[in-house]
N, C-alpha and C positions, 0 to 999 in steps of 0.2 A: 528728298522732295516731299512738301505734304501732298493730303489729298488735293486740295483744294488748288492748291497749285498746278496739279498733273490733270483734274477737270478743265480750269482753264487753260490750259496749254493744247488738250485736246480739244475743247472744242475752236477755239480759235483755228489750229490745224482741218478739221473739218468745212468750217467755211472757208479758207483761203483757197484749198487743194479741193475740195469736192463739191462746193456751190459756183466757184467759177468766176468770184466777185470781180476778182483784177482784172482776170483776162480781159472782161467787157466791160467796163466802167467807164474805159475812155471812149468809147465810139457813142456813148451817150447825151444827150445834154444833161446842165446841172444846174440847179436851182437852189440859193442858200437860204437859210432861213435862220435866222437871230430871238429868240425866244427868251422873257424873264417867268420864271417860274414860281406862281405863288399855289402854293397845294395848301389841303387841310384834309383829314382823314380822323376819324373818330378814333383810333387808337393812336395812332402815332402825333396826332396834334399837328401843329404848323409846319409847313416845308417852304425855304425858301432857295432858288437857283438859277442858273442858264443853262439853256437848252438849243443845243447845236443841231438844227435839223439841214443835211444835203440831201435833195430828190434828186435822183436816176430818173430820169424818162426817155424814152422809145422817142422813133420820130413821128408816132401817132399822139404825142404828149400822156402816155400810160407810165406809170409810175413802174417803175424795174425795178427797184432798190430805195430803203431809206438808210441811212446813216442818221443815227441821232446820239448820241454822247450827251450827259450833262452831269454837271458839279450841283448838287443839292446840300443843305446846310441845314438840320433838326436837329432838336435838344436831344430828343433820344438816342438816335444816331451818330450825331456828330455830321460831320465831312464825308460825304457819300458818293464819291464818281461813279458813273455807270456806262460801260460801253452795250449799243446798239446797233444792230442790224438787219432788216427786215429785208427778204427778196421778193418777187414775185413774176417767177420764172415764165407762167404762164397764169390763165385766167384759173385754171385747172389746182394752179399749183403753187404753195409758198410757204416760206420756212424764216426763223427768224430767230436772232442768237444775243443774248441778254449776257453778261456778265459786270457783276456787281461788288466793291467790297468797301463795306463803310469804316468810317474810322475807330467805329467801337466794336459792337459783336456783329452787326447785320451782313449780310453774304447771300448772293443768289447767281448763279450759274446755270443758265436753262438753255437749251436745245428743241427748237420744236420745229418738225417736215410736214404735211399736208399736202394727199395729192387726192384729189376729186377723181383722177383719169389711172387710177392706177390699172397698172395690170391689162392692157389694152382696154380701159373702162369697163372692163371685167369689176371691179372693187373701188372702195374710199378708202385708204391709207393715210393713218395718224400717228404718228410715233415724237414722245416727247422724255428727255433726261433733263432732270433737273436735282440742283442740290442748294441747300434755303436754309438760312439761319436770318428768325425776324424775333427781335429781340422786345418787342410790343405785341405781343398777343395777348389779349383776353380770356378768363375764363370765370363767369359769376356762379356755377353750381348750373345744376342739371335741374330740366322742368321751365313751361312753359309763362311761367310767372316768378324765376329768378330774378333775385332782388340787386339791381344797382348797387346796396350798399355791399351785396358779396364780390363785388370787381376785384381780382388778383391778377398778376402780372407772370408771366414766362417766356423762356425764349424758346419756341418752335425748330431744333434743326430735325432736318431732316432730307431722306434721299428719297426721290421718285424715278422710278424709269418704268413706261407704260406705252406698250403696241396695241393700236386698233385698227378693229377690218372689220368692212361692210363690203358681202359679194353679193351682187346682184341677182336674185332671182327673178325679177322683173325692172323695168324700167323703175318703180314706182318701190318695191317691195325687196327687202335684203335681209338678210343675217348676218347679224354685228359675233362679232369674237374681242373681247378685250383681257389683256396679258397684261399682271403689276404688280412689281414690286416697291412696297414702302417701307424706311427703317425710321424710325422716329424716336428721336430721344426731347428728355423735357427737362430744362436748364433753366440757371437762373435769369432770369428777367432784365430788363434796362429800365426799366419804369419805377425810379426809385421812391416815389411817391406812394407806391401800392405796395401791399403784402403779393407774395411771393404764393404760388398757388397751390406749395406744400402747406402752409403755413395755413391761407384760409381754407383750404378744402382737403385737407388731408383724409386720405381712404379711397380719393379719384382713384379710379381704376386706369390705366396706363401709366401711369407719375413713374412709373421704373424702365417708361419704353415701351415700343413693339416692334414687333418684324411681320407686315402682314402682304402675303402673295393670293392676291388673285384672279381667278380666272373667269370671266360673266359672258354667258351669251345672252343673244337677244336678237329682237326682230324689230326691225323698222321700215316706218311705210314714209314714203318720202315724194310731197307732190308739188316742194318750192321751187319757183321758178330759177331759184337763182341761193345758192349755201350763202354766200357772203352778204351781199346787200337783199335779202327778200321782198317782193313786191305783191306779192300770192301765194296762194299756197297753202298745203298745211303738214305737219311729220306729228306722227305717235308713231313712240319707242315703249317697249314693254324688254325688258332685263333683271334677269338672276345670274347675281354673282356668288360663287365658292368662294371659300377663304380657308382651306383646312389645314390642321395640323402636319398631314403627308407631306405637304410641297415646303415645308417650312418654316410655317405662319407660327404666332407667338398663342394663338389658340384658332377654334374654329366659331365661325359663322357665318350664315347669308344674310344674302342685301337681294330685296326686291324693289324694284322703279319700276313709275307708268309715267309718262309724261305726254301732253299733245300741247303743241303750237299751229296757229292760227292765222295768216296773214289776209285782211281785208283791206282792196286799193276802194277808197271810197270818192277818191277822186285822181286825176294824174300824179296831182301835187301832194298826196295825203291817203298814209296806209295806215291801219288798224292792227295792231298786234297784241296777240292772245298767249299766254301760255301758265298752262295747269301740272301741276307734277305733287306727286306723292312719293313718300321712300319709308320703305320698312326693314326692320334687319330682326332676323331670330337666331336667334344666340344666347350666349350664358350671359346672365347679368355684371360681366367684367371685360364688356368689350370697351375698349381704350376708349376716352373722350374725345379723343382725336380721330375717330373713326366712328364716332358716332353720330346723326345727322343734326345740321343746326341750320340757324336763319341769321342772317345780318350778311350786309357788306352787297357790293355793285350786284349777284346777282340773284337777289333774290329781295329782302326787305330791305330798302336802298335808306331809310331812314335811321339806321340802326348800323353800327361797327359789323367787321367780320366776326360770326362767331358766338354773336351777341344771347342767340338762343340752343340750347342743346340738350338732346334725349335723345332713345331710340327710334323715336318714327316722326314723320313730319308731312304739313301737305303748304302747300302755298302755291301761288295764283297770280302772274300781271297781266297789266292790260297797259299801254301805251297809244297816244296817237302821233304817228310821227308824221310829220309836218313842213315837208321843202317852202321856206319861205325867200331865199338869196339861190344865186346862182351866177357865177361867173368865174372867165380864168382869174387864177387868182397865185403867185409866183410858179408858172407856167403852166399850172395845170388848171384841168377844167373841175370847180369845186361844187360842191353844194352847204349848203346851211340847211341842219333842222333842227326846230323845236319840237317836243316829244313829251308834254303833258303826259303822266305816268299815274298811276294806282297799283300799288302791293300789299296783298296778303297774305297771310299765312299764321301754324302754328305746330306748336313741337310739343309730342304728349309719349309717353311710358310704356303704352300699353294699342294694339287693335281694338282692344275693346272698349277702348276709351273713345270719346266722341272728339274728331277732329276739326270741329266748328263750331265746339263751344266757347271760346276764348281768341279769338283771331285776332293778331297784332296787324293793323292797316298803318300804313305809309302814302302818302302824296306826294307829287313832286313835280319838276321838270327838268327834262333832258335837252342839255347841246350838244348835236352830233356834226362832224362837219365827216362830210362826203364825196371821195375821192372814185368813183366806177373804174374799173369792174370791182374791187377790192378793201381799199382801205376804207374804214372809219375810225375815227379817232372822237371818243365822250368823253362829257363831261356830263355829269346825271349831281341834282343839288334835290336832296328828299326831307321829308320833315314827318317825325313819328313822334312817339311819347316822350321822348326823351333827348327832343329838340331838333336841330339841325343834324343832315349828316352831307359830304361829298365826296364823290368819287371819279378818278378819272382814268380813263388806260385805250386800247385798243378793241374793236369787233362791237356788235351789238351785246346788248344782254341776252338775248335771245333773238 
């Protein structure tokens, strides 16, 4: 039996036997939803599909479960089924199990729990397994003004499995613990169009792999009304992460983050959101590129592919106004509609002592969120940078 095989087997075992799905699915109402699917995404190019959405709702019309399955069809990819399932046990709590496998290289297998109440609300509990093979990744060379014409192609596999804990020392105030291990290898590409990223950038530092574990504390102040849909509020995290050779790692170094988010309701219908973050990492000059910090893709410069910029330190900046315009049930549940005018900065430089605002790549755009309380939101964010159109779409805010 391969791996990949015995991933999926287990996790499917995990939600049938440990989330509970069957058991209660019948005493629920159900809602179908028939979906054609036209995607676009700056590396992977066009997607076109159906998409099978079934809602679970309570008899308060609360979303308990999504099922979404859909057949996707890309040049890169090929034939891509994907099976989905989101729960949301409580307001507290929800877990959500993806398994993917296309018909060329691509493969995603992910696991992810979420309890806001852990521990008698003693802690927040995060835990996510996943294993990903995307056979469209990027990599233009390192430095903040990487040139388009260095675009090369690779396929990304790799394994993630990572625990996170915030215990409470005040209502408002915690200490974060984060446990991870990554194994990342770097393969040939599907993007036959491109050079191969031995080819254009030979000398990258990880092109043989890594194995890196570890281990970041941190402290976070936390005063949102609300984790999933925020309406006020504000969180600064400050976090150092270890990465050493003792537990593992394929070398050593740390990773420093500050980040603060902002929510301003400036009217019922209409909230203001802020969020500033920087990341630094000191280490030897051979820390993998794939563990080194970048900018592009949904969260960060939305104008711009995943990936799109990378060095070792970085800072960037949005600001959005999001904007309930519609409201109504809508196949059974009670929805909302926003629009979410956006602005993103940021930039990726080498060095602390280089200036992080001399060069800042901006993004504009707008986002459609549709809004399901206490819990779901599902975007769609369309941005526009130097280098044209970008889109993106998936689950949760960007921030």
């Amino acid at each position: 039996m391969t791996i990949r095989m015995t991933i999926a087997r287990a996790l499917v075992a995990v939600t049938v036997l440990g989330l509970g799905f069957p058991s209660t699915s019948a005493a629920l109402q159900k809602s179908y939803i028939p979906l054609p699917e036209i995607l676009t995404d700056p590396n992977e190019g066009n997607t076109y599909g159906f998409l099978g959405v079934v809602l679970f709702l309570d008899e308060q019309k609360i979303i308990k479960y999504i099922l979404a399955p859909d057949v996707r069809y890309n040049h890169i990819t090929g034939v891509d089924p994907t099976f989905r399932l989101f729960g949301y046990p409580s307001i507290a709590r929800k877990w959500s199990v993806v398994l993917g496998k296309s018909e060329h290289i691509d493969e995603d297998y992910d696991l992810r729990y979420e309890d806001n109440g852990f521990w008698q609300n003693r802690a927040r509990l995060f835990a996510n397994f996943e294993f990903e093979q995307d056979s469209s990744e990027r990599f233009f060379g390192f430095g903040n003004g990487s040139s388009q014409k260095a675009e090369s192609n690779y396929t990304g596999r790799q394994l993630n499995a990572l625990v996170w804990l915030a215990y409470r020392l005040q209502p408002t105030l915690s200490l974060t613990y984060r446990t991870r291990v990554r194994v990342f290898r770097v393969e040939k590409g599907g993007v036959d169009n491109l050079p191969s990223i031995e080819d254009e950038h030979p000398g990258t530092p990880g092109l043989g792999g890594a194995t890196i574990v570890g281990q970041e504390f941190g402290l976070l102040y936390d005063t949102r009304d609300d984790t999933n849909i925020p309406r006020q509020g504000a969180l600064g995290v400050f976090t150092a992460e270890l990465v050493p050779r003792a537990l593992g790692s394929s070398l050593s170094f740390v990773k420093y983050a500050a980040e603060g988010r902002k929510f301003i309701p400036i009217h019922d219908r209409i909230v203001l959101a802020m969020r500033a973050r920087a990341d630094y990492i000191a280490g030897p000059s051979d820390v993998p590129f794939f563990e080194q910090n970048d900018l592009g893709g949904h969260e960060s410069l939305r104008g711009f592919g995943g990936g799109r910029f990378v060095d070792k330190d970085r800072v960037f900046a949005s600001a959005e106004l999001r904007t309930r315009v519609y409201r109504r049930e809508i196949f059974g549940v009670n929805a909302e509609l926003e629009l979410a005018p956006f602005a993103d900065f940021g930039q990726v430089f080498h060095s602390s002592r280089s200036s992080p605002f001399n060069d800042l790549h901006a993004v504009g755009g707008l986002g459609f969120r549709g809004v399901v309380p206490p819990q779901v939101v599902g975007f769609v964010d369309i941005g526009l940078g130097e280098q044209g159109l970008a889109a993106f779409t998936g689950l949760e805010y960007p921030f």
